[in-house]
MMTF fields as JSON, N, C-alpha, C and O atoms, coordinates in Angstrom:
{
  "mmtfVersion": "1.0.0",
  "mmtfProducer": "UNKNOWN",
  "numBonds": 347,
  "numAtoms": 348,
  "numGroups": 87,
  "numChains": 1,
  "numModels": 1,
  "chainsPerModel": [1],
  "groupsPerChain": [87],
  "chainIdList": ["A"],
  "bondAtomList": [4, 2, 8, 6, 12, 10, 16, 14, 20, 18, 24, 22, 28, 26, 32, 30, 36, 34, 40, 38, 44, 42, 48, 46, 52, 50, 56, 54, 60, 58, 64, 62, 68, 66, 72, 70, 76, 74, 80, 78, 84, 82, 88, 86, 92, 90, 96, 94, 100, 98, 104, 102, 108, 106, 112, 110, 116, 114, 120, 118, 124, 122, 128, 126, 132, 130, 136, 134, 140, 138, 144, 142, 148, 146, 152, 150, 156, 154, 160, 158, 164, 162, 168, 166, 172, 170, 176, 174, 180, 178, 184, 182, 188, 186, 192, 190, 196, 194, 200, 198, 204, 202, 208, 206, 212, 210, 216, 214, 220, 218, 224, 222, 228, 226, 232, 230, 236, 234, 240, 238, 244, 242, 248, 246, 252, 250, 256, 254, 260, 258, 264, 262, 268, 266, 272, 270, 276, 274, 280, 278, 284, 282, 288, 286, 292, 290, 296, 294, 300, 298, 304, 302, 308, 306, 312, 310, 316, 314, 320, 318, 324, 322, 328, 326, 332, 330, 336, 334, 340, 338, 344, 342],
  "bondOrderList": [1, 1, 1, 1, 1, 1, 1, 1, 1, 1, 1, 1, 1, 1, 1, 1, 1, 1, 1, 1, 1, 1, 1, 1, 1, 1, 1, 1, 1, 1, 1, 1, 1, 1, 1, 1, 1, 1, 1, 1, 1, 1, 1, 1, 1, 1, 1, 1, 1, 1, 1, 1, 1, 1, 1, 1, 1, 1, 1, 1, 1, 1, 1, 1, 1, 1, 1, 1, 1, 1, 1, 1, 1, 1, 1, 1, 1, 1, 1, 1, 1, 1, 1, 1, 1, 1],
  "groupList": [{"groupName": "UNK", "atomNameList": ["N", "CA", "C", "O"], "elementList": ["N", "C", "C", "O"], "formalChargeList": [0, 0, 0, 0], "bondAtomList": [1, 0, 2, 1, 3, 2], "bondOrderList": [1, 1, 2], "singleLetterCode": "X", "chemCompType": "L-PEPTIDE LINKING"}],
  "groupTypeList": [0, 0, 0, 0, 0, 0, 0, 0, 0, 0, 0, 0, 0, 0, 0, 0, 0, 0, 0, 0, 0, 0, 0, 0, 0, 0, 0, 0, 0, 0, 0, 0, 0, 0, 0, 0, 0, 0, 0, 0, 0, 0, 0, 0, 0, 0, 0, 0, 0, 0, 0, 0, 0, 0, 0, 0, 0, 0, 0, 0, 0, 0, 0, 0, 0, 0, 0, 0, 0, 0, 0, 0, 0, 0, 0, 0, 0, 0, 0, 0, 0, 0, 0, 0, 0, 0, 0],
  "groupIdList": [1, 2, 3, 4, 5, 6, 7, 8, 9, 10, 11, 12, 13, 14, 15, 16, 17, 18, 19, 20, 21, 22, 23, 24, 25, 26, 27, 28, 29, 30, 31, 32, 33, 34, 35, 36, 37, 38, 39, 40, 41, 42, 43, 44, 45, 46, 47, 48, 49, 50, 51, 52, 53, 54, 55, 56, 57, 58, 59, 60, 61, 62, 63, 64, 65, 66, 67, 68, 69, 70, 71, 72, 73, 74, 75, 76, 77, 78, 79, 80, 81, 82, 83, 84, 85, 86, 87],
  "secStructList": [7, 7, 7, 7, 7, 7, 6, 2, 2, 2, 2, 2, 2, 2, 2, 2, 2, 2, 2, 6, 6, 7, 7, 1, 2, 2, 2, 2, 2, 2, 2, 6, 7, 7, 2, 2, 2, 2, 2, 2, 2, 2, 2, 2, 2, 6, 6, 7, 7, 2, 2, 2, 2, 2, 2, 2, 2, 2, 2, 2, 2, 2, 2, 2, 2, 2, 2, 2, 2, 2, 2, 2, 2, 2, 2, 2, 2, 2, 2, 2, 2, 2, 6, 6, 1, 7, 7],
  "xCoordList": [0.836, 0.0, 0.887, 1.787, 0.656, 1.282, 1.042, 0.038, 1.707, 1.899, 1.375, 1.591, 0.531, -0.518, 0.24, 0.848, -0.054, 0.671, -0.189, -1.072, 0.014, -0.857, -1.185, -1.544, -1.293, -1.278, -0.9, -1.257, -0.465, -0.652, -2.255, -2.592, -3.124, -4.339, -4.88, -5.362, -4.988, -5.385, -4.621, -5.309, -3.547, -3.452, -3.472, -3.104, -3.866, -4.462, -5.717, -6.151, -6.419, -8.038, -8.094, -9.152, -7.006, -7.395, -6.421, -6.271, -6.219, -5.629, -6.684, -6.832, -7.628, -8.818, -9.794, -10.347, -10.088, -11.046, -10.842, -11.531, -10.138, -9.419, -9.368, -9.679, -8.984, -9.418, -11.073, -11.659, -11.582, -13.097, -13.538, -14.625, -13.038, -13.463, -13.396, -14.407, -12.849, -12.873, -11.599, -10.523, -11.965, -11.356, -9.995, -10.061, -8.567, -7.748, -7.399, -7.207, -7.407, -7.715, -8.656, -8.337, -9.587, -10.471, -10.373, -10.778, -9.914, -9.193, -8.215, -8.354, -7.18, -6.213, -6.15, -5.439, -7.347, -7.867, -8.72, -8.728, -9.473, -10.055, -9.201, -9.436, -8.343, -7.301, -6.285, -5.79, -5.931, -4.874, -3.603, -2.69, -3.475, -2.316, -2.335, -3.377, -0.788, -0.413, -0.37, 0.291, -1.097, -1.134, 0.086, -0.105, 1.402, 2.676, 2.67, 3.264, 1.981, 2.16, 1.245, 1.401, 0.358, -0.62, 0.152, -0.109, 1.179, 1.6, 2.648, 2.79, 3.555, 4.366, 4.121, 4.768, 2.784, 2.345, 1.581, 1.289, 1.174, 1.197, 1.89, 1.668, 2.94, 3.882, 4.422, 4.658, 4.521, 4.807, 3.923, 4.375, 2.764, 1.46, 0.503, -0.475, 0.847, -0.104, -0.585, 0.419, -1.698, -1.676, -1.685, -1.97, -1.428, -1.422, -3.049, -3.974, -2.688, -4.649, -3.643, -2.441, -4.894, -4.383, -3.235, -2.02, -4.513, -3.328, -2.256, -1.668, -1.851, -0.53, 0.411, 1.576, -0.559, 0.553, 1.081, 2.247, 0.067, 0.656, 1.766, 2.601, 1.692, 2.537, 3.623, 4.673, 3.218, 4.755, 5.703, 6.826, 4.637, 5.28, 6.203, 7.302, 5.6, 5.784, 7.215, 8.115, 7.469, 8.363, 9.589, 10.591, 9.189, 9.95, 11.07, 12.29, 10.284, 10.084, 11.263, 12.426, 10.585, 10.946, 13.21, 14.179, 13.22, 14.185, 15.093, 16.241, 14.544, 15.242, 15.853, 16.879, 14.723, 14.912, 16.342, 17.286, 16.123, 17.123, 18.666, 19.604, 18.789, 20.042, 20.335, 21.425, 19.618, 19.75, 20.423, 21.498, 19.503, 20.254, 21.465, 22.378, 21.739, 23.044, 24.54, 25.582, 24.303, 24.843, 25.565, 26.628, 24.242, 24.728, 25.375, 26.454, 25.054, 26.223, 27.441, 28.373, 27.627, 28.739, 29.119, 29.738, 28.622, 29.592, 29.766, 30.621, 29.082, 29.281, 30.457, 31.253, 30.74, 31.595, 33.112, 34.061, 33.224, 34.168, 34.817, 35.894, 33.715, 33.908, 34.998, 36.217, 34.083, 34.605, 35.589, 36.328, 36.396, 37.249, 38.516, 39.464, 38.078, 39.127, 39.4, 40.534, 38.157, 38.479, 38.983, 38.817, 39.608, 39.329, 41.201, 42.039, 41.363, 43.036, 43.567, 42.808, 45.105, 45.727, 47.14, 47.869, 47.175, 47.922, 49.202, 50.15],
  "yCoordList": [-1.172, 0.0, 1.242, 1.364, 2.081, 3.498, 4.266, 3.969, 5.075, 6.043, 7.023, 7.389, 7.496, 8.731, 10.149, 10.181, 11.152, 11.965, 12.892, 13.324, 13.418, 14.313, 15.599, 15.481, 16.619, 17.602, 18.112, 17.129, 18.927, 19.367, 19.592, 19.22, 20.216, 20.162, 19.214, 19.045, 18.285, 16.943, 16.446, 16.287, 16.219, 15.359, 15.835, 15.022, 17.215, 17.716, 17.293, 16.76, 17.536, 16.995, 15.343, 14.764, 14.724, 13.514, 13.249, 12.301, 13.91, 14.109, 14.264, 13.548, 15.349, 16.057, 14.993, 14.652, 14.422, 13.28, 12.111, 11.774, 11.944, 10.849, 11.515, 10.838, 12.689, 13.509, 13.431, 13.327, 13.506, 13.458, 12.31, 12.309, 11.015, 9.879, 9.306, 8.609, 9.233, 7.892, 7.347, 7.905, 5.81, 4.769, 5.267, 6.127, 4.889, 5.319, 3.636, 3.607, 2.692, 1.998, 2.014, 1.778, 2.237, 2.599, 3.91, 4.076, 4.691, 5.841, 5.487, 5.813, 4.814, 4.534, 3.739, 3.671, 2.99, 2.124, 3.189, 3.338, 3.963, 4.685, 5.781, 6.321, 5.842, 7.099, 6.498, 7.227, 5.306, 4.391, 4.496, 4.474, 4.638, 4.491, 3.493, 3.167, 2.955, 2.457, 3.104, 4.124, 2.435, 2.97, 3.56, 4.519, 3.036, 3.766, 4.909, 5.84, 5.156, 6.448, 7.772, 8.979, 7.111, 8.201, 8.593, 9.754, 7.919, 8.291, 9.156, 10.138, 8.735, 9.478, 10.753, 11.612, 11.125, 12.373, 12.791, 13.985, 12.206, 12.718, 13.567, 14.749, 12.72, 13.403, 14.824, 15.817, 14.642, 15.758, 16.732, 17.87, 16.587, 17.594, 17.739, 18.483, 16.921, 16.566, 17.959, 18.67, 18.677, 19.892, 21.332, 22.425, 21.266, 22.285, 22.289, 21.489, 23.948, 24.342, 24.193, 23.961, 24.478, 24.658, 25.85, 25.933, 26.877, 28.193, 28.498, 29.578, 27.22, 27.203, 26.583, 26.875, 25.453, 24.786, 26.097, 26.418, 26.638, 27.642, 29.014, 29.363, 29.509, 29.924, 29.32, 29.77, 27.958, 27.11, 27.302, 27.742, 26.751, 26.603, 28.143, 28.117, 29.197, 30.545, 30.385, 30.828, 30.013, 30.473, 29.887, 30.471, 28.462, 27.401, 28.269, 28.273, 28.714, 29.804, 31.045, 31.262, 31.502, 32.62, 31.895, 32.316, 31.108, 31.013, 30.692, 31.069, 29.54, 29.504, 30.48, 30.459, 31.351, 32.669, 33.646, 34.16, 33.652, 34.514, 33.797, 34.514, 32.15, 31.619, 31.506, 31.106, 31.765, 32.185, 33.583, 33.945, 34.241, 36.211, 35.997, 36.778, 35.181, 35.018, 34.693, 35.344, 33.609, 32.914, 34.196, 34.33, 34.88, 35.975, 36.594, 36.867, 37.211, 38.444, 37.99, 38.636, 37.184, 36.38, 36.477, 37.397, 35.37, 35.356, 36.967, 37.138, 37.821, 39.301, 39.825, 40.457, 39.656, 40.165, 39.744, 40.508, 38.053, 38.077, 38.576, 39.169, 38.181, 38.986, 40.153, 40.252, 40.911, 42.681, 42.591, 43.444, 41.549, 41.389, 41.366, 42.133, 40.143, 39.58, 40.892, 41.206, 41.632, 42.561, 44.062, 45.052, 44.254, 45.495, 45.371, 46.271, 44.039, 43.526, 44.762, 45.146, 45.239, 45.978, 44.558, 44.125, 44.158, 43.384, 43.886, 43.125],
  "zCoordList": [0.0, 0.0, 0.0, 0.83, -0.847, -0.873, 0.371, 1.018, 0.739, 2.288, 1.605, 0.45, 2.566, 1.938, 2.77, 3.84, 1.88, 2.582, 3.017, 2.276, 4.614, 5.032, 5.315, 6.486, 5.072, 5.29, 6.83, 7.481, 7.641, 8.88, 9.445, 10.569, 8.549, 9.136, 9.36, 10.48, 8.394, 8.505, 9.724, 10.732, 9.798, 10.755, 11.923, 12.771, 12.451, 13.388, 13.527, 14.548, 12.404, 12.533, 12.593, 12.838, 12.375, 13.333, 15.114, 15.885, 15.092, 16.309, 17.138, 18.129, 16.756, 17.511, 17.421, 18.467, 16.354, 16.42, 17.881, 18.844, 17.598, 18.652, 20.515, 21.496, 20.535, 21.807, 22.045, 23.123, 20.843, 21.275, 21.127, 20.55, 21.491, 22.208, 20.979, 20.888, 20.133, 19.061, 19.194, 19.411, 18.984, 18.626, 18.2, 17.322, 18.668, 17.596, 16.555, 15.339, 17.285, 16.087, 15.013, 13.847, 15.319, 14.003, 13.317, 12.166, 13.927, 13.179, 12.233, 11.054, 12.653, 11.602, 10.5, 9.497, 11.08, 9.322, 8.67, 7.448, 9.538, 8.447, 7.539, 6.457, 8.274, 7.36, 6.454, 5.594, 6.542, 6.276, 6.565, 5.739, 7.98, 8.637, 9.898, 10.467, 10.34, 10.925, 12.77, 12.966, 13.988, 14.939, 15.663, 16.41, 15.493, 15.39, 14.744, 15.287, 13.379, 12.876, 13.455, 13.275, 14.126, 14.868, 16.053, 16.369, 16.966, 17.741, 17.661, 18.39, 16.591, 16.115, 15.957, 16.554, 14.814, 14.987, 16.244, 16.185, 17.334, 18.274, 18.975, 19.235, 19.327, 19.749, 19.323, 20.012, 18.208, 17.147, 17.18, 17.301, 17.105, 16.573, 17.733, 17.673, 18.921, 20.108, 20.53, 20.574, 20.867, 21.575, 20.407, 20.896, 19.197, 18.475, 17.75, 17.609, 17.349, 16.742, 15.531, 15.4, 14.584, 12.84, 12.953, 12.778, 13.416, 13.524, 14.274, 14.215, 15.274, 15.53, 14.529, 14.26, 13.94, 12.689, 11.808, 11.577, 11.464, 10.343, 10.751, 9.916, 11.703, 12.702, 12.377, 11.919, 12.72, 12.824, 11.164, 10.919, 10.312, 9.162, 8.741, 8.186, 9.076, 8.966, 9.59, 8.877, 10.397, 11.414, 10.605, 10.191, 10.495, 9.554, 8.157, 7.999, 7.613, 6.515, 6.92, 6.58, 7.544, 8.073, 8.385, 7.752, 9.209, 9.205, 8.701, 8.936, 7.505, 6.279, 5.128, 4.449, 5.237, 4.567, 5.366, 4.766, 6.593, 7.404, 6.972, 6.622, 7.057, 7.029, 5.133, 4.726, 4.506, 2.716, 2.736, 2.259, 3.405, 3.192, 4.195, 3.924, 5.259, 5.801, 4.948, 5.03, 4.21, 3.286, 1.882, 1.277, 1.925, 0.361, 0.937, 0.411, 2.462, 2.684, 2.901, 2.42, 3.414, 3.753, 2.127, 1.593, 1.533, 0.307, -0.427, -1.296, -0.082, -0.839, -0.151, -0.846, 1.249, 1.772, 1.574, 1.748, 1.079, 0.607, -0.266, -0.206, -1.7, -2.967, -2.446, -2.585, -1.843, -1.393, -0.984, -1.476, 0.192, 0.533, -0.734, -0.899, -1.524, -2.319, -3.309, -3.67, -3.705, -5.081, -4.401, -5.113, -3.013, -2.612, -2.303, -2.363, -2.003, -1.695, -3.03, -3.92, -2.857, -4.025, -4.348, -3.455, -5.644, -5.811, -5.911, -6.1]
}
């Protein structure tokens, strides 16, 4: 069987299902996952709203972006370094 891939909301919204008294075995056949994999994202996702996921992803983002513009100045500053030397 192919591994389905889940969105963050989704697998919040079965997170929440399961807080409100359902089955997590029957949850995980109904979604087609493995009860290890619900825990896994438990752990992971246990306790968050949607709009903390997206927050999150933002943040995710956000810091990737900061260590990219880190990377250019750095390499700009060498440049400057190397072309500013008088041979």
């Amino acid at each position: 069987m192919k591994p389905k891939q889940f969105l963050e909301e989704q697998i919040i919204g079965i997170l929440k299902e399961a807080e409100a008294g359902g089955v997590v075995t029957e949850l995980c056949r109904r979604h087609g996952m493995s009860s290890a994999t619900y825990y896994a994202r438990k752990a992971k996702f246990g306790g968050l709203e949607v709009s903390d996921s997206k927050l999150r992803a933002l943040e995710e983002e956000n810091a990737r972006l900061k260590r990219s513009l880190a990377d250019t100045m750095l390499d700009n500053a060498g440049l400057k370094d190397l072309l500013s030397k008088k041979w």
